[in-house]
C-alpha positions, -999 to +999 in steps of 0.1 A: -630+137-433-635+109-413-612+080-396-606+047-417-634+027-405-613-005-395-598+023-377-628+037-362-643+009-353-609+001-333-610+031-318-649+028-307-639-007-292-616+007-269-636+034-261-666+012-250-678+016-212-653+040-208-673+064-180-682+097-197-670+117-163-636+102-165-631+110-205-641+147-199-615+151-173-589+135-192-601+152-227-603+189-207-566+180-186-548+167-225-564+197-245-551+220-209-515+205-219-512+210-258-526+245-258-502+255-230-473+238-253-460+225-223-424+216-222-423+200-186-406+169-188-440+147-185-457+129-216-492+141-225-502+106-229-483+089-202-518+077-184-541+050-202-573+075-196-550+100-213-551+077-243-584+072-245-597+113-246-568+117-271-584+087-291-623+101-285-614+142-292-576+147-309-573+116-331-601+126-357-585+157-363-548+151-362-555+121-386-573+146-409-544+170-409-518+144-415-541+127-445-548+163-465-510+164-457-503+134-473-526+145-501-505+170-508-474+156-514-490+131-535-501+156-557-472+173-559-450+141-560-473+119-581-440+098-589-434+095-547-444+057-538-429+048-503-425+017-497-406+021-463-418+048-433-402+056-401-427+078-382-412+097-350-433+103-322-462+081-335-487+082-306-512+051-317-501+053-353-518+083-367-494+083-395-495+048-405-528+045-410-529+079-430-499+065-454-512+031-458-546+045-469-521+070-487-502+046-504-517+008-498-481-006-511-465+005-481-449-022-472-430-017-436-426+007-410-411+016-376-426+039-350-408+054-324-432+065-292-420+069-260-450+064-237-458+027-233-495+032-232-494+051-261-476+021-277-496-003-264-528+011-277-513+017-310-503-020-319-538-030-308-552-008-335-534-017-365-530-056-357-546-075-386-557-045-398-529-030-416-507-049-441-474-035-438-450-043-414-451-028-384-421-023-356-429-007-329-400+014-310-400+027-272-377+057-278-377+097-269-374+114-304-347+143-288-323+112-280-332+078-289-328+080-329-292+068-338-295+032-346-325+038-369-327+028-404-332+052-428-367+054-448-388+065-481-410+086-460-403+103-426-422+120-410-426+140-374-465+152-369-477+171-340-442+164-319-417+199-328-445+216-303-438+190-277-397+196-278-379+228-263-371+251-289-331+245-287-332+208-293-351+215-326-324+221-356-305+188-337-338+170-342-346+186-378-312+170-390-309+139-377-350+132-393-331+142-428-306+121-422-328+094-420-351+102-454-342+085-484-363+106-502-397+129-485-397+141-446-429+154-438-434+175-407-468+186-394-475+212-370-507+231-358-521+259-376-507+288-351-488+313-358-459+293-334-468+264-353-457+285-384-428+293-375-414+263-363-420+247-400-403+282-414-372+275-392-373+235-401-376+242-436-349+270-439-328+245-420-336+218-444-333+245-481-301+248-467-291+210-461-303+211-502-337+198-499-369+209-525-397+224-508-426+197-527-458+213-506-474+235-496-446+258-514-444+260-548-410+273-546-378+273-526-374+309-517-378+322-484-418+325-475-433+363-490-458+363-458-449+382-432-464+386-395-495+387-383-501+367-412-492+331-412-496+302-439-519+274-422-548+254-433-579+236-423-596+205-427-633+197-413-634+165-391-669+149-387-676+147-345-687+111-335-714+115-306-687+106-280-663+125-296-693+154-289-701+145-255-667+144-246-659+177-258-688+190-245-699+206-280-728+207-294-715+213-333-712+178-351-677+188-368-646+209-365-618+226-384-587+212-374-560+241-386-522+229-397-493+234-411-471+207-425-442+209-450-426+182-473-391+183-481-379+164-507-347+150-522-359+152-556-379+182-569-411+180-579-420+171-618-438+205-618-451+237-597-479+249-590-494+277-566-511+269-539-543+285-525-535+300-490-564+312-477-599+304-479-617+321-517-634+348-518-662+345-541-690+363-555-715+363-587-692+355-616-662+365-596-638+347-573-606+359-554-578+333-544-548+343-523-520+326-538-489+318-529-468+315-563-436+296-580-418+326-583-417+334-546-443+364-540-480+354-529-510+379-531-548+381-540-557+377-576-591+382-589-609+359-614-640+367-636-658+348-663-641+369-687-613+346-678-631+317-692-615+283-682-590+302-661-620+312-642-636+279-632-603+259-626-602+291-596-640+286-592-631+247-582-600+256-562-604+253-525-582+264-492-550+244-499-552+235-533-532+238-561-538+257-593-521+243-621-489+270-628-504+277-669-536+287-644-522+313-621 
């Protein structure tokens, strides 16, 4: 997957004359900070050279997460068309551009950042270049929140990791407080990551929402530890993106885990493909996670006939259609 190219090209005119020294620094310091989960107070993007590495090594791949995240929900919620999105800790607007190439009707949305170089960078990116409305909103997302609007699509990506564990469930309601319909939370593909979307979305079962992806069901996850539900996405590597990074490999899997909860529950389920297949000559196995609650392996053959090729197509995060599975 690849950035939007209005997008891109944005992103490489920013980027241009930028001395390679300085982004490495700034790339190695940011990735230092969001591996560590650090919790100190300090934004990870406070600094304008902050900024910039984020834009050159994390905003390919957080962009991809957030879009097969997006994906998702659309296919689970073909009748979902926001028209209104309020986006908490944006950072330049990852999630706007993935909803408006998501959903081109989208009509407005406000974005709540708290670093002002963050913000600024952001509103240089999408002006004139994408057609909803755009307000943005200086604002910490652990206290800033109450005289917001609420919105079609809400959505947190990348920020739960950033907040101290006790401030989450606070945080968790007041973002469904705010959705008129889908919030949509995305988190890395760790095992922490995974169980800060299994707290959010026990909160939120609770609270009465539908689980619309990746579950295909309601009921409490069957996977148990050291396993974890994540997926991946591969992000094509721009040369600076490369050089900044100092890899050599011209992509990368970017691994997440995102959840959509729902006010209204989806037209139909479906299982979901939780791992990546396992295939063979005239054979393919598919971990599944299932509308009935339990996941497991299952294997398909060509004796299965058409069962076996929809499962032959199916890929790491997919769904296969419930008369399928």
């Amino acid at each position: 997957m690849e950035l939007p190219a209005p997008l891109r090209q944005g992103v490489d005119g920013l980027l241009d004359k930028v001395p390679l020294a300085a982004l490495k620094q700034a790339a190695r310091t940011l990735s230092e900070r969001y591996r560590a989960e650090l919790r100190d107070g300090r934004l990870h993007m406070a600094e304008d050279m902050a900024v910039k590495a984020y834009l050159a090594t994390r905003l390919p791949a957080t962009y991809a997460a957030v879009r097969a995240s997006l994906e998702a929900l659309s296919d689970a919620r073909p009748d979902f068309r926001p028209r209104s999105l309020l986006d908490i800790g944006a950072g330049p607007g990852t999630m706007l551009w993935a909803t408006a190439d998501a959903w081109p009707d989208l009509e407005e949305a406000v974005l709540v950042e708290a670093s002002a170089a963050v913000r600024k960078v952001g509103q240089s990116l999408a002006a004139g270049a994408v057609a909803a409305r755009v307000r943005w909103i200086a604002g910490d997302a652990t206290i800033d929140l109450d005289d917001l609007k609420p919105a079609d699509l809400v959505s947190a990506a990348y920020v739960l990791d950033e907040i101290a564990p006790a401030s989450l469930p606070k945080l968790v309601d007041r973002l469904w407080r705010f959705t008129s319909d889908t919030l949509l939370i995305v988190e890395p593909g760790t095992p922490a990551g995974w169980q800060r979307i299994l707290a959010a979305r026990t909160q939120l079962v609770e609270a009465a929402a539908h689980v619309s992806a990746p579950c295909p069901h309601d009921a409490p996850c069957p996977l148990m530890p050291p396993d974890w539900c994540h997926f991946s996405r591969r992000v094509a590597r721009s040369r600076l993106h490369r050089l900044a990074k100092e890899a050599d490999v011209p992509w990368e899997d970017e691994k997440f885990i995102y959840l959509a909860a729902s006010r209204h529950p989806s037209p139909a389920r479906a299982a979901r493909v939780i791992a990546p297949p396992k295939g063979g000559s005239g054979k393919v196995v598919l971990k599944l996670c299932r509308p009935d609650g339990s996941a497991g392996e299952r294997l398909f053959s060509k004796r299965d006939g058409e069962l076996f090729r929809a499962a032959r197509r199916a890929d790491w995060g997919d769904r296969l259609a419930e008369s399928h599975a």
